[in-house]
Residue, then its C-alpha position, 0 to 999 in steps of 0.5 A: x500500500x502506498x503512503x496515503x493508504x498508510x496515512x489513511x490507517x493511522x489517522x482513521x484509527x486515532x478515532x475507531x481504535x480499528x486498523x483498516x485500510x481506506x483502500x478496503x474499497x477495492x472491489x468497488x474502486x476497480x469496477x470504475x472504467x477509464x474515461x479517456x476523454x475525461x482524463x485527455x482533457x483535463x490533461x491538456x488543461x493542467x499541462x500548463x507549460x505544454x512539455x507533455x508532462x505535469x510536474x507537482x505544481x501542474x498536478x496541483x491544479x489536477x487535484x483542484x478540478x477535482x475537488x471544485x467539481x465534488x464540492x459542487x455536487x455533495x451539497x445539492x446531492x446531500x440536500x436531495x438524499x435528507x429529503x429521501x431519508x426524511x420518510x415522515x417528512x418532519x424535517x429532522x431525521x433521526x438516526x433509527x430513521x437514518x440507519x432504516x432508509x440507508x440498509x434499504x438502498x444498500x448505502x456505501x456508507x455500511x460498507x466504509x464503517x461500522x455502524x459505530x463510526x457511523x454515529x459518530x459521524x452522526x453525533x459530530x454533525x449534531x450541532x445544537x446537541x438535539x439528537x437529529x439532524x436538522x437539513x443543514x445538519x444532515x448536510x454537515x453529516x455527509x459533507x464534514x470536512x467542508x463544515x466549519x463545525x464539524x472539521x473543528x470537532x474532527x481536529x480537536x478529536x485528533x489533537x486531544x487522542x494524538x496528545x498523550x500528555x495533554x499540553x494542548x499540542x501533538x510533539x513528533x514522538x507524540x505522533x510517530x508512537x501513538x500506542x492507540x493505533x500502533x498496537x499491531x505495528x508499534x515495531x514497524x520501522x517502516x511506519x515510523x519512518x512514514x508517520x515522522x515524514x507526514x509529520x514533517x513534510x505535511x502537518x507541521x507547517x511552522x516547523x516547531x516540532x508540534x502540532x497545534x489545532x489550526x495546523x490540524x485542521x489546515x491538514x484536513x481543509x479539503x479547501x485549503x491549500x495544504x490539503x491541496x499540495x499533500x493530495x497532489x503529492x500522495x498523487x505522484x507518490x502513487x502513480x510516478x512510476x519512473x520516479x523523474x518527479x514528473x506524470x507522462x499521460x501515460x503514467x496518469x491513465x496506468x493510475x486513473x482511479x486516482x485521476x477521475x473523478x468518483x467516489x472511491x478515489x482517494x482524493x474525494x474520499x479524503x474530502x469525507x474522512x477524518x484523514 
């Protein structure tokens, strides 16, 4: 599995306790079917310099293509499922009313998380604390790390699992031997070395040796530039297969359940996912 899939893992469990790979979709993900007009275009778009290649920079712009075109359909597509979840047209839904419409559509979400997670998820989006979800609410519950809110909790969550002793901040060895999710792999070199180079390379922005909450949640701001650049980095991590620092078209189509646009590509997913 590459680094994002592993990035995935250890930051997921800080909040399930469960090692599972974000990549556990993969049945779902290789039925997708490559649409070369789509990735022929958007290629000649993101080309900027015309070399037939997409250097980081070039990839960037990628990325955000795809996370502007998600963003303006999740909202519309979140409003229209409340009023299907809404079965006794109250405009609240409860999570009894929730769990019973989505087992009868077969909904992805039971086969992303456990029903535990899933209230979670439901709880986090509650603002006033009612125990329903209002639309607006129910929107945040589908659509968390582009909710103010929401993105708040999940790091705040993150911050206070991931600080063990409890100084308000998450150091280096705070977060490369975090016990919680390194109970199968607390051994694993090869981990420690991956979390200390996300640590450094991607989260701590200041360079101070910690992490702080708004460095937290600049990491999972689908809308920020730093989920931006780590993105496009997980991108070429995953798909540069020459290793020249640079994506042919060729490259990209070998890869493109990380190019197009659908909901198992790690990009959009990230955008829902704490991590």
């Amino acid at each position: 599995m590459g680094l994002h899939c592993t990035l995935s893992t250890i930051l997921l469990v800080a909040i399930t306790v469960e090692v599972q790979c974000i990549f556990q979709e993969t049945s779902e993900a290789s039925k997708v079917e490559l649409n070369e007009d789509q990735i022929n275009e958007t290629f000649k778009t993101t080309d900027k310099d015309g070399d037939k290649h997409l250097d980081p920079d070039e990839l960037q712009i990628w990325v955000q293509l795809m996370v502007d075109s998600h963003l303006k359909t999740s909202v519309p597509g979140a409003k229209a499922e409340f009023r299907s979840v809404d079965a006794n047209r109250d405009k609240i839904v409860e999570w009894n009313e929730y769990r019973v419409v989505m087992k009868s559509l077969h909904n992805d979400d039971d086969h992303v998380y456990t029903e535990q997670e899933q209230r979670h998820k439901f709880r986090q989006a509650d603002e006033n604390g009612d125990g329903v979800l209002n639309q607006l609410e129910y929107v945040a519950f589908k659509n968390p790390m582009t909710t103010g809110y929401v993105l708040n909790r999940i790091a705040q969550e993150l911050l206070d699992d991931f600080d063990t002793d409890k100084d308000g901040r998450v150091s280096l060895d705070e977060f490369v031997h975090h016990k919680a999710s390194r109970h199968e792999d607390e051994d694993d070199t090869e981990i420690s070395n991956l979390r200390k180079m996300e640590f450094q390379g991607a989260m701590d922005t200041n360079d101070d040796t910690f992490l702080d909450l708004r460095e937290m949640k600049d990491y999972l701001n689908p809308r920020g530039s730093n989920f931006i650049k780590n993105e496009a980095r997980h991108m070429m991590h995953e798909s540069d297969t020459n290793r020249d620092r640079k994506l042919s078209l060729a490259e990209i189509k070998d890869n493109y359940l990380h190019f197009q646009t659908h909901k198992q590509n790690p990009v959009i997913k990230a955008i829902h996912d704490e991590f």
